[in-house]
C-alpha positions in Angstrom: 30.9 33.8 -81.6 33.6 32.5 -79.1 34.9 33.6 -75.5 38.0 34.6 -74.7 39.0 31.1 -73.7 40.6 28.1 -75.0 38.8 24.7 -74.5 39.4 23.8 -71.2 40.8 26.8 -69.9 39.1 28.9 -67.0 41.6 32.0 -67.7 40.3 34.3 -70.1 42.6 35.8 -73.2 43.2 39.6 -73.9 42.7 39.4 -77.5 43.5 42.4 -79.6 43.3 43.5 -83.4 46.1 42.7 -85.4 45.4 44.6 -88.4 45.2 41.1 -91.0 42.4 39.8 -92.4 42.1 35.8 -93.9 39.5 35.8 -96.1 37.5 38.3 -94.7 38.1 37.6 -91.2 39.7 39.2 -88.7 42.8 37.9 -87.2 43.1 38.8 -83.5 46.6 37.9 -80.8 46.3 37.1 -77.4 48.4 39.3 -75.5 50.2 36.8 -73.7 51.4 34.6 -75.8 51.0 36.3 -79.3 49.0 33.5 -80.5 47.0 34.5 -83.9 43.2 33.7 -83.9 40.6 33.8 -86.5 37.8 35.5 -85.7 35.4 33.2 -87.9 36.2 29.7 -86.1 38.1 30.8 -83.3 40.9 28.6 -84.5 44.2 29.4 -83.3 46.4 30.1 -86.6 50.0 30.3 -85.1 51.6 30.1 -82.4 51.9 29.0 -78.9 48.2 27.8 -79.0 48.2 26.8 -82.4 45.9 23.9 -83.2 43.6 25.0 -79.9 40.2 26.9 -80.1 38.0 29.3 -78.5 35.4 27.8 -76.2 32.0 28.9 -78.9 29.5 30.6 -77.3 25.9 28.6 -77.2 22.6 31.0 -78.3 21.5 32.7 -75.1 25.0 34.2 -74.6 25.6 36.4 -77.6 22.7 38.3 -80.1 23.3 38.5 -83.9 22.9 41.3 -85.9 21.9 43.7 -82.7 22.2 48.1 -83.4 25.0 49.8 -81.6 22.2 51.7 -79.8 20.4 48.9 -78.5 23.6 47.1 -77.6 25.0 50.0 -75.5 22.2 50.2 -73.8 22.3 46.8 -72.0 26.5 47.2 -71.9 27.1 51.3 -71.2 30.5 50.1 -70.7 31.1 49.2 -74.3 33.5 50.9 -76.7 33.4 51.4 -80.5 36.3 50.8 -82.6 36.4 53.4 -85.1 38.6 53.5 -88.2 39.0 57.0 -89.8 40.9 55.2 -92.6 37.2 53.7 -93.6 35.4 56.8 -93.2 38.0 58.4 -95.5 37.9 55.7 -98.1 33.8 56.1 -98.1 34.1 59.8 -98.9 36.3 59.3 -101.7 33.8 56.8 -103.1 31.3 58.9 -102.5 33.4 62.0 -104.5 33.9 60.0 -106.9 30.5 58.9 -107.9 29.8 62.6 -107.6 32.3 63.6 -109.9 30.9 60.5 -112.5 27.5 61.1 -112.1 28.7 65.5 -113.2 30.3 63.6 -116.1 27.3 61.7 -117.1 24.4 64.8 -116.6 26.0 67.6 -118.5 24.9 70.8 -116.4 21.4 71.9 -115.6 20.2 68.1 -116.2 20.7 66.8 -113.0 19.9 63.2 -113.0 20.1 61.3 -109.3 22.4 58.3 -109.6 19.4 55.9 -110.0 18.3 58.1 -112.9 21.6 57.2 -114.8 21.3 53.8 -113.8 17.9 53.6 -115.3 19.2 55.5 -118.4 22.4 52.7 -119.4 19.7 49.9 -118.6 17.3 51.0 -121.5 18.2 49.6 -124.3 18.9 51.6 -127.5 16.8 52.1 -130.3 18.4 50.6 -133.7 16.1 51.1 -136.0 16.3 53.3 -139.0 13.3 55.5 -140.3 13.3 55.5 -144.0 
């Protein structure tokens, strides 16, 4: 986790989302000088600041892992970022297991999805009876 400031620096950055991703990560700008930082090591990428990075937060300053309700709780003033292009992209998953898990149970044998599962980890039985 990293402030909003560059070693050395007392001013603090307005960083924002830049929609790119480096392995994962999240590349964020800083307003100012459209310098591209990477959320992971708080490295600046390119631009202006390039080479410089984020002043790391030490332990008592930041919680990992922490629920949104817990979390707004101590900071009411927080907003969520929230992407309806995810949400979509879950519902299609989810409609689409759906429709394989219809394709799989023919109708009236309705088998939950770790039903099926259990079913194509069983292995079949090969032998003939004479």
């Amino acid at each position: 986790m990293h402030e909003r400031k560059v070693e050395g620096c007392e001013e603090p950055l307005e960083l924002r989302v830049s929609g790119a991703v480096l392995h994962g990560n999240l590349i964020m700008f800083d307003k100012e000088t459209d310098t591209r930082w990477l959320q992971e090591t708080g490295s600046a990428l390119e631009g202006q600041q390039k080479g410089k990075t984020l002043k790391e937060l030490d332990d008592q300053q930041w919680e990992q892992n922490v629920r949104w309700d817990v979390w707004y709780k101590k900071h009411p003033e927080s907003q969520l970022l929230f992407c309806s292009h995810c949400e979509q992209e879950n519902k299609k998953e989810q409609n689409l297991t759906k429709d394989l898990l219809d394709l799989v149970a023919p109708q009236g044998d309705s088998k939950t999805e770790s039903e099926v599962a259990s079913d194509d980890a069983q292995p079949e039985d090969t032998s003939e009876e004479n």
